[in-house]
N, C-alpha and C positions, 0 to 999 in steps of 0.2 A: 426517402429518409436520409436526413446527412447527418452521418456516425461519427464524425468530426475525424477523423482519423488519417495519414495520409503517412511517407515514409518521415525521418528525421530529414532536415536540412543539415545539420550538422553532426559529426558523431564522433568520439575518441576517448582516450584513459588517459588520468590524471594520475601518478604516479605520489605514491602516499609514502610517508617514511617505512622502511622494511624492504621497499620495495614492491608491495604490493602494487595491485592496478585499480581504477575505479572507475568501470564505462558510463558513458553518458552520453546522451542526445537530446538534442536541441531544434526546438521549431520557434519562430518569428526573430524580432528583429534581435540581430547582435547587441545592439546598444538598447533594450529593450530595460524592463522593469522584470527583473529576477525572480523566480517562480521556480522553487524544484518541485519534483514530482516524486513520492513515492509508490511505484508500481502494483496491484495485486500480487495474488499468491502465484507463483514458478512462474512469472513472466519478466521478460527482461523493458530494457530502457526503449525497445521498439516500439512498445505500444504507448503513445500520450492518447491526447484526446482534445478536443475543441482545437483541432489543428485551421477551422477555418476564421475563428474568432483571435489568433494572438497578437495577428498583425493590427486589425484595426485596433486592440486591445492596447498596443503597445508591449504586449507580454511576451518576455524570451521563457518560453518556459524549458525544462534540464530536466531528463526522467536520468534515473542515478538505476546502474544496478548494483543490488547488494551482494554482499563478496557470496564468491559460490555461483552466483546467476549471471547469464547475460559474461559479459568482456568481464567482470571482475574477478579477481585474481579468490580466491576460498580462503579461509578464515577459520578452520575447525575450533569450535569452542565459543565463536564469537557470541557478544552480548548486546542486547541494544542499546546501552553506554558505549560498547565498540563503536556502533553504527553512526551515533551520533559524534564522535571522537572523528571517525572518516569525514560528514561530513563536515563540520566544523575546515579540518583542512583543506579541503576540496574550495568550499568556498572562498577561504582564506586564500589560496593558490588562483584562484583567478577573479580577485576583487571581487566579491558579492558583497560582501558584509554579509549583514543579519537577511537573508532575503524570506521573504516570503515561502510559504511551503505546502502542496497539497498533497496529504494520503489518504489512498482509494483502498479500500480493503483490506486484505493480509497487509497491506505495505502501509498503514495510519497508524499502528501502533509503533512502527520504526521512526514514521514522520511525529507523534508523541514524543519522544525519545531526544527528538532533536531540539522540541520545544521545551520542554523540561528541563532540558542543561543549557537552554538561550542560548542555541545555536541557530537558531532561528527568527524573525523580528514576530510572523506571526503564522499559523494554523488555522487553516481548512482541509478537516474532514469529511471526505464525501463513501458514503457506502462503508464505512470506517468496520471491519472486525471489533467487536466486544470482547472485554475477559470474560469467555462464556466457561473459565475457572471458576467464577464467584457461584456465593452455592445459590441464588439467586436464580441462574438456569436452569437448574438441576431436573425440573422438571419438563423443561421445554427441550431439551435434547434427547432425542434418538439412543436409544441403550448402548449401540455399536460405539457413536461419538461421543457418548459418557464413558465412557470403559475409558475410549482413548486417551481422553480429557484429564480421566486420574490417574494415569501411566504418567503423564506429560508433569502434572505435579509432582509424582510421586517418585519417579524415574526416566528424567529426560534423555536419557541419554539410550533408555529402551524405546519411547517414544519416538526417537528419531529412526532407529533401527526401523522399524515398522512402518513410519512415512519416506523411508528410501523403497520402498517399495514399489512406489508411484513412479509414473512416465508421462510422458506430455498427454498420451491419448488418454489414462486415464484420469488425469487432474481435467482435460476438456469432457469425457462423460458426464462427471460427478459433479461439474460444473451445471451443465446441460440440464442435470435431471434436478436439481434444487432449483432450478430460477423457473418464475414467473412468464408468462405468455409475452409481457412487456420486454423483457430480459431477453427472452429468446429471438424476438423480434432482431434485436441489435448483434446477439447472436450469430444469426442466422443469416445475417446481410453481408455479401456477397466483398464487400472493402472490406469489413470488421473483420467476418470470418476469414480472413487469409492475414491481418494481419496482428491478429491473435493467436491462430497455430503457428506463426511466425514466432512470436514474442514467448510461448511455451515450448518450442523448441529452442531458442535460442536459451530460454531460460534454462533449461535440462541439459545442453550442451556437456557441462562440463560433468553430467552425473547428476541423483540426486540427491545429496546430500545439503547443497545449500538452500533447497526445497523444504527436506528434511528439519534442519536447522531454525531455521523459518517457523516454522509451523510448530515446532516443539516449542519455541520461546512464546509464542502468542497464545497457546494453549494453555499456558501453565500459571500460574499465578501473579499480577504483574504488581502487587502491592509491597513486594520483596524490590522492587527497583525504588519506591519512595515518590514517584512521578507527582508534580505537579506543575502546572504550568503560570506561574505565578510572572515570568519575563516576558509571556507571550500570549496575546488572548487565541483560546483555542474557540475555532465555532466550529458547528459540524451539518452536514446534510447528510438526512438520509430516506433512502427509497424505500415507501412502505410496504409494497407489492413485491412479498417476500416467500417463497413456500420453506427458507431456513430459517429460522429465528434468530433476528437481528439484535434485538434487545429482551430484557426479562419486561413482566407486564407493568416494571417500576418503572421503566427508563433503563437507555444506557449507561451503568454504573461507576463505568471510568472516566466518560467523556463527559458526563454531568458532574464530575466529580472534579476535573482535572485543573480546570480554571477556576479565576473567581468568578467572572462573571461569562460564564456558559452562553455560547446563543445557538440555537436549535432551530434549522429549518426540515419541516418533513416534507417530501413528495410525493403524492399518491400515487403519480401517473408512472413511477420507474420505481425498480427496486437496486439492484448490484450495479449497474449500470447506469445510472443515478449521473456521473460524472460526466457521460459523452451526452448527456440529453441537456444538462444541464452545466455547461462550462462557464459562462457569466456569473452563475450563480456561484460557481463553483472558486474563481477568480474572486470575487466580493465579498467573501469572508474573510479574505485574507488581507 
């Protein structure tokens, strides 16, 4: 099985007004066709994916980490108007223009973010996080993660107290034990796995609150941010071999929502992982 995965060819921070930093890493050609990546949940810019398709692709693809994770500098309070604001200048800072943009799970409602303020030219979602806020789940979530769910509305700021609780080993358990046999496969392969404990340690490095952070804003309500992606068509993939609930039994409610004209590929054969099985696919949305 090729997990697509391999180390960055290139890596470093972008220095944003304030002072802050913004890491980043880079696979295929330099003079390539611009591709950011927005990462999963507490993993840093070490993990891309489809590292063996960019070259013939022509794709320089940029995984960014978000402030708090990975080489970036923390950002207490941040919002993902912040998020989108960084990159905006990031890409500004080194000639991208509008590039292209993929987020894979916890990190597609950031790459959202950036398309909704046409920071971006276009969106692909792959394995993408739902506002599993909308009362629309209500009944497909676990009591534990509804409890959470209505902290994170109700009180973000307790929510996050309670997701700094987390550590790399257990964001990889809680991982492990929601995915699918497909999932685990990629999992559990012997590249992936070392450079995914890699990309959750890196991402925890600095503490975890930018983990914390993270997860309090995606949990919470996201119709308070006004999201649409009207500058940028947003499409999305996602893996239906899921044991967490990806969407309510309507459809995904933001992602169906978010453009005008929505386009939807589902895959049976992956679920969370969705992105390294499927990188072409994942590249052609965009």
């Amino acid at each position: 099985m090729d997990v697509g995965v391999t180390d960055p060819e290139r890596t470093g921070e972008e220095r944003l007004p304030g002072g802050r930093l913004l890491g980043w890493a880079e696979w295929g050609p330099e003079d390539g066709v611009p591709v950011l990546f927005s990462p999963g949940a507490g993993t840093s810019r070490h993990l891309g994916f489809g590292s063996g398709a960019v070259t013939a692709l022509g794709v320089r693809l940029i995984a960014l980490d978000r402030p708090g994770l990975g080489a970036s500098t923390p950002s207490p309070g941040r919002t993902f108007a912040g998020f989108a604001e960084d990159v905006r200048v990031f890409a500004a800072a080194r000639g991208l223009g509008r590039p292209a943009m993929v987020g894979n799970s916890q990190g597609a409602p950031f790459a959202l973010a950036c398309a909704a303020r046409g920071v971006v030219g276009a969106l692909a979602v792959v394995s993408g996080a739902d506002e599993i806020a909308d009362p629309r789940f209500a009944d497909a979530l676990p009591d534990g993660l509804r409890r959470l769910v209505g902290t994170a509305v109700a009180d973000p700021a307790a929510a996050e107290r309670i997701l700094a609780g987390f550590t790399p080993r257990a964001m990889a358990d809680m991982v492990l034990a929601g995915s699918p046999e497909c999932d685990l496969a990629v999992y559990r392969h012997p590249a992936f796995a070392a450079a995914w404990r890699r990309a959750l340690e890196e991402g925890f490095a600095q503490g975890p609150e930018g983990y914390a952070r993270d997860t309090a804003l995606v949990m919470g309500r996201w119709k308070r941010w006004g999201w649409t992606c009207r500058r940028s068509p947003c499409r999305w993939t996602c893996g239906t071999a899921r044991r967490t609930p990806p969407t309510p039994p309507t459809g995904a409610p933001r992602w169906r929502h978010a453009s005008p004209e929505p386009s939807a590929v589902s895959s049976p054969e992956s679920g969370a992982r969705c992105c390294g099985r499927t990188p072409r696919r994942s590249w052609a949305r965009c």
